[in-house]
N, C-alpha and C positions, 0 to 999 in steps of 0.2 A: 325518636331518632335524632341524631345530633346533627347541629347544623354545621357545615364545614363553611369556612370562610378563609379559602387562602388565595384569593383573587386577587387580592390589591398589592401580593408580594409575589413577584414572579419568580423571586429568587427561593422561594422556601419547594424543597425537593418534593415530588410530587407523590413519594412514598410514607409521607407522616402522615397518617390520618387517625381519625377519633379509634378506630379498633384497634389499634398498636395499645394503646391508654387504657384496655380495661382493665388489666390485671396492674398495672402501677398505681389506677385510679384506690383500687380496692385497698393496695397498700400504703397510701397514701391519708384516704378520707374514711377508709372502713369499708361496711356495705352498703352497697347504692342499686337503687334501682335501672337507670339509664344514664346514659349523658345528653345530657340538653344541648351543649352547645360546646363547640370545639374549635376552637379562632388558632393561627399562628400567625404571629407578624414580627421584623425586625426588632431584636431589644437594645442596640445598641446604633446610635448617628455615626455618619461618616468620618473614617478618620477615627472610630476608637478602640478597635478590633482588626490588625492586617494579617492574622494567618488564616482564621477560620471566622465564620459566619455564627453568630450569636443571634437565637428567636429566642420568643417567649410565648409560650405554647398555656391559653389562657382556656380552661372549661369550666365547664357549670353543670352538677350533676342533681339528680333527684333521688332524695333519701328514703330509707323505709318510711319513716314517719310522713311524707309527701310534701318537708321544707323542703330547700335548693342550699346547697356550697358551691361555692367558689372555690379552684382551685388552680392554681399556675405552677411552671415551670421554666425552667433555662433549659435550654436546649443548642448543645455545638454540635453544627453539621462541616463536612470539609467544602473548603471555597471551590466552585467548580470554573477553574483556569490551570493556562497552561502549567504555572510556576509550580502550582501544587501537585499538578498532575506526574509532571517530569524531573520534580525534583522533591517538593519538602515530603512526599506520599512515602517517600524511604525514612521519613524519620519514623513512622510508624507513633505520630504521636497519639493518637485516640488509643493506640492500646497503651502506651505507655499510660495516660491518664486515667486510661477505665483502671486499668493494676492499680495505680495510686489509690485512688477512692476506693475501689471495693477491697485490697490489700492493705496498703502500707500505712493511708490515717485511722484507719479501725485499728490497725496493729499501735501506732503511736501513742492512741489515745488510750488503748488499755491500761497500756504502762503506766499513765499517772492514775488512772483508775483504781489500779492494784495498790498504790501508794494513797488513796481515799479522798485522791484530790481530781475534780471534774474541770477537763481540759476538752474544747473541740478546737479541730483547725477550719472546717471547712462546712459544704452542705450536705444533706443526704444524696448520695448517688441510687438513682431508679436503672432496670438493666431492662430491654424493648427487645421483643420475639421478633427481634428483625435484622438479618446478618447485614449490616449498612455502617461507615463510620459514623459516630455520635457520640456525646457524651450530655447524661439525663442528669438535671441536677434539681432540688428543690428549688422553689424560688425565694430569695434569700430577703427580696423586697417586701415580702408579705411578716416576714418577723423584724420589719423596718433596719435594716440594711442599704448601704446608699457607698458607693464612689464618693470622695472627694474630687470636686470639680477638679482635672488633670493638671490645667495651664498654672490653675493657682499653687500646686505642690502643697506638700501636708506641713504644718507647720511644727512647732515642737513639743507638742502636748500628742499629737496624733503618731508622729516618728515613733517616739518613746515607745507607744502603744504596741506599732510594729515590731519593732526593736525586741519587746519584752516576747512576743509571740513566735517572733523566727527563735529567739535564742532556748525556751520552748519545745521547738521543733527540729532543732539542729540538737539539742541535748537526747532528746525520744530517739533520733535516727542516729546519734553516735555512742548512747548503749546499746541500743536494738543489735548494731556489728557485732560487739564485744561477748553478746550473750545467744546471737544466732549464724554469726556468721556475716561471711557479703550478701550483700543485694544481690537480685537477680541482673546479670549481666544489664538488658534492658534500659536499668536506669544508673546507671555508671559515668556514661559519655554525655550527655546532654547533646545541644547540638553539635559537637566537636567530632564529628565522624568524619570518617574519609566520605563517605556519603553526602555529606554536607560542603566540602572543603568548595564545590562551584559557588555554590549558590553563595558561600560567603566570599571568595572572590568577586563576583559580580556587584555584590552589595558594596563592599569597600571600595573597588573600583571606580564604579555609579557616586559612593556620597563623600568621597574623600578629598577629590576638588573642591567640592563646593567647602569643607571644613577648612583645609587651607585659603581657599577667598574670604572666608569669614575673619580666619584667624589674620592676614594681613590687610583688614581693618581695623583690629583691636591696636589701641596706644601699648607700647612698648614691648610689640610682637616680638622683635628681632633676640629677643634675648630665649627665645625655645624654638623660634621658628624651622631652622635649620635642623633642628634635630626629631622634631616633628615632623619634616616631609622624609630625611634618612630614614624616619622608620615606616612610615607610611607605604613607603617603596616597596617592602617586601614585609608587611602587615598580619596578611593572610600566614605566611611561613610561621612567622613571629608568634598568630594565637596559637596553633595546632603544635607548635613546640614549648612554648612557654608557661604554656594556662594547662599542661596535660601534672597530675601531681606524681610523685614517686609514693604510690599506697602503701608500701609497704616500710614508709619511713615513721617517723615519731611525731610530726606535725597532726594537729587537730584536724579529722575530714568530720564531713556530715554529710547528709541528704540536702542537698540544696534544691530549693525552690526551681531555680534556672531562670525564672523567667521576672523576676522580681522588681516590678514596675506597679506606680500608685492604682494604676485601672484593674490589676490581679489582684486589688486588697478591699476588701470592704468591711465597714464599722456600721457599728448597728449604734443607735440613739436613743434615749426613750421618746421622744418626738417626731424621728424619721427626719429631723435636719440635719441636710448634708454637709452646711455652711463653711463647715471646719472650725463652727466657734464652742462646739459644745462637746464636753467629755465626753467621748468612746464607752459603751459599757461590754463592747467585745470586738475583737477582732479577728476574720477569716480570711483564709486567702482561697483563691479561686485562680483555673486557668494552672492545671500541676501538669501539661504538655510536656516538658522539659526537665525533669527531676536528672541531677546530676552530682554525684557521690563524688566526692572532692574537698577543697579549700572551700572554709565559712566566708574569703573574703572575698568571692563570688557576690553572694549572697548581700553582702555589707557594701560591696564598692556598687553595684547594680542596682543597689534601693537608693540609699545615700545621695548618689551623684544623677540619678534618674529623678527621684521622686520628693526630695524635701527642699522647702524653701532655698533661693538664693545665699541669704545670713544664714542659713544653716552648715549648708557643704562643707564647704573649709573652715569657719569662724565657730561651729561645734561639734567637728567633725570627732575631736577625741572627747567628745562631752557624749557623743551619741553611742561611739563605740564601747567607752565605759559602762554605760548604760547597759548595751549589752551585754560585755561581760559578766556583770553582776547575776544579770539572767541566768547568762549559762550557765556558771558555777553553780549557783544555787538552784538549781534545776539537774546538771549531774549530780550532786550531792544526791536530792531528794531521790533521783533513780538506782542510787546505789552504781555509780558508775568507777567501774576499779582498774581503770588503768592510771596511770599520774592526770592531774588536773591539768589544763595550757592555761597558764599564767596570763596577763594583759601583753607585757611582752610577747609572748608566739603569736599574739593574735595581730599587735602590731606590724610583727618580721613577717605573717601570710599575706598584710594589706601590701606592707614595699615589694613584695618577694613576687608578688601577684595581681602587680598596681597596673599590668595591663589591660584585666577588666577593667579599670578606671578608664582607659582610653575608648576604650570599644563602647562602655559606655555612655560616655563624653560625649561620642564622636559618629554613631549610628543609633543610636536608642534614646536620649536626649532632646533632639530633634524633632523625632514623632509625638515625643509625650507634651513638650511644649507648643506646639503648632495649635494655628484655631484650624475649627472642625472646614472639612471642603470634601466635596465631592470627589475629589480625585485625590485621596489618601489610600493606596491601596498595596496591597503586598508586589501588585504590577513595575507600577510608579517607584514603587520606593527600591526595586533592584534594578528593574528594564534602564533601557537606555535611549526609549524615544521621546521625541520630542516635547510630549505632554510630561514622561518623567521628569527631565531634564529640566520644565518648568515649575513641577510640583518640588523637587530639590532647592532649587535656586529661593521658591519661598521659604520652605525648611529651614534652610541654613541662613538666610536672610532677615529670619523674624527677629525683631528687636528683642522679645524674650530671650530668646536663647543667645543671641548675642549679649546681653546681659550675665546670664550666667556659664556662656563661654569665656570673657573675661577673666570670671573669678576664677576656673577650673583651669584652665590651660596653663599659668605658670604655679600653680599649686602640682600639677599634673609631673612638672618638670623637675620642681626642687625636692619631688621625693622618686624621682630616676625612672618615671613610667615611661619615657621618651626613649631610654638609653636600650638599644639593640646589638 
């Protein structure tokens, strides 16, 4: 009989237990006699995950022959608060994500399959005889997979890495259109729904003060500042108008990630070192909540200006992009993709045309990624407005990290028109 051990985490739902895992188990290790032992605890520290709650669901079974394996999991449950309760519960992201994994990267990866070449993006998805949100993943640590520490951001050996993997994945999701049609309605909008328009009020609201107090401490603010809080003003209007694409024009869309920050990406090592000093021998991403069919410069301004070193953002900013395009082209090529190729040009006029992800994520996602870890990093704190928010902000936007690489992005931000409303 399996020992259950979820005492020491009050947080984990009291509906996971060892009999949900037989028939995963089965698909997983084979046949097995019993399970021996059934642990769930936190897998992620404070401050690294603010929509949903990430365990790591750890068992140990007995085999026919009468050895024992080892077998774990990632396991996402929804955060049990108001925020999620009353608002992000309409994004409906656990279905969007379970569609993902058991849909659209099975479907992705065929396609270079079929061309004889062995592409994955992601982990095995398991499905639990249990109607509850979740989402069941292999555990991606056991085939030595690791995060880059966040604060430190990826430097240019790792970028490249991603870089080569999204364009990859943006190429699979923009023949996939051409040869089946659209997406299911579903993953079209990301969070940009009328659904969503509070909660992103609120957040912008909540942290947009504090961006402008950062920004007039930076030397030689005055020269974007004024057009920075003009748009600031009416922010929210600005995303739900300007970031929405016209589909049915000639610009490049794809499947975008959505949510495309360094903690949703992880590199596997032959050593399991995280360091950042050793060459990637693969890349996944993790965390597909947010899939949004749109503009690739989503995708590009979201990673870029979220997740790679300082000297990187702006000083190789068209060193990375090219990077990518080479990607994609040769990756539409390989898929036989027959509508005209977008040149580096179009890809440039999506980054200016669509440089307001650049601000958003400047300016609310940035902040989270660069902060040290604290107990009150939460999806609460980071939109609410009381007075423990209000002081987990002021650290936010206060950390000398990101004041560092608020400097570099804010009049970069401006001389290519992301300010202009």
């Amino acid at each position: 009989m399996a020992n259950q051990n979820n005492n020491d985490n009050n947080n984990v739902p009291a509906w996971i237990n060892s009999k949900l895992f037989e028939n995963v188990l089965r698909e997983a290790v084979g046949n097995y006699k019993s399970i021996e032992n059934f642990q769930v605890a936190n897998a992620l520290g404070p401050g690294e995950n603010f929509a949903t709650l990430m365990l790591r669901v750890r068992t140990k079974v007995l085999l026919p022959d009468d050895s024992y394996k080892n077998k774990s999991f990632m396991m996402k449950v929804a955060l049990d608060n108001k925020i999620y309760r009353e608002q992000m519960s309409k994004w409906e992201m656990f279905k969007k994500e379970a569609g993902m994994y058991r849909d659209i990267v099975p479907e992705l990866e065929e396609m270079y399959k079929k061309k004889d070449v062995e592409v994955h993006f992601g982990a095995k998805y398991f499905k639990l005889p249990v109607d509850q949100e979740y989402i069941l993943l292999e555990d991606l640590a056991e085939k030595g997979f690791r995060n880059v520490k966040r604060q430190n951001c990826l430097d240019m050996v790792h970028a490249k890495c991603v870089l080569r993997k999204l364009a990859q994945w943006h190429a699979a999701s923009a023949v996939r259109v051409v040869e089946k049609g659209p997406y299911d309605e579903q993953y079209l909008h990301g969070f940009l729904t009328e659904d969503s328009r509070e909660i992103c009020d609120q957040m912008f609201s909540g942290t947009l003060k504090h961006v402008l107090a950062a920004a007039r401490k930076l030397p030689n603010h005055e020269e974007y500042y004024g057009q920075m809080e003009t748009l600031f003003g009416h922010l929210t209007d600005a995303v739900f108008s300007q970031l929405i694409p016209q589909r049915n024009s000639d610009e490049f869309l794809a499947l975008n990630h959505g949510d495309f920050w360094c903690n949703n990406i992880m590199f596997q090592y032959d050593d399991g070192n995280s360091d950042g000093k050793n060459q990637p021998l693969e890349t996944y991403f993790v965390d597909l909540q947010m899939p949004r069919y749109g503009t690739v410069a989503q995708d590009l301004l979201y990673f870029i200006l979220s997740s790679t070193q300082v000297d990187l953002k702006v000083n190789h900013f068209d060193e990375l992009i090219h990077h990518y395009y080479e990607n994609l082209i040769e990756n539409l090529k390989l898929l036989d993709y027959s509508k005209p190729l977008p040149n580096l040009r179009d890809i440039h006029g999506s980054l200016i045309r669509y440089g307001l992800w650049g601000v958003v994520t400047t300016c609310c996602i940035m902040s989270a990624v660069l902060c040290d870890p604290t107990e009150v990093a939460n999806i609460e704190n980071f939109v609410g407005d009381s007075e423990e928010s209000e002081k987990f902000k002021e650290m936010l936007y206060s950390n000398e990290r990101y004041m560092k690489h608020l400097e570099v992005l804010l009049p970069w931000l401006y001389r290519r028109g992301a300010f202009e409303s």
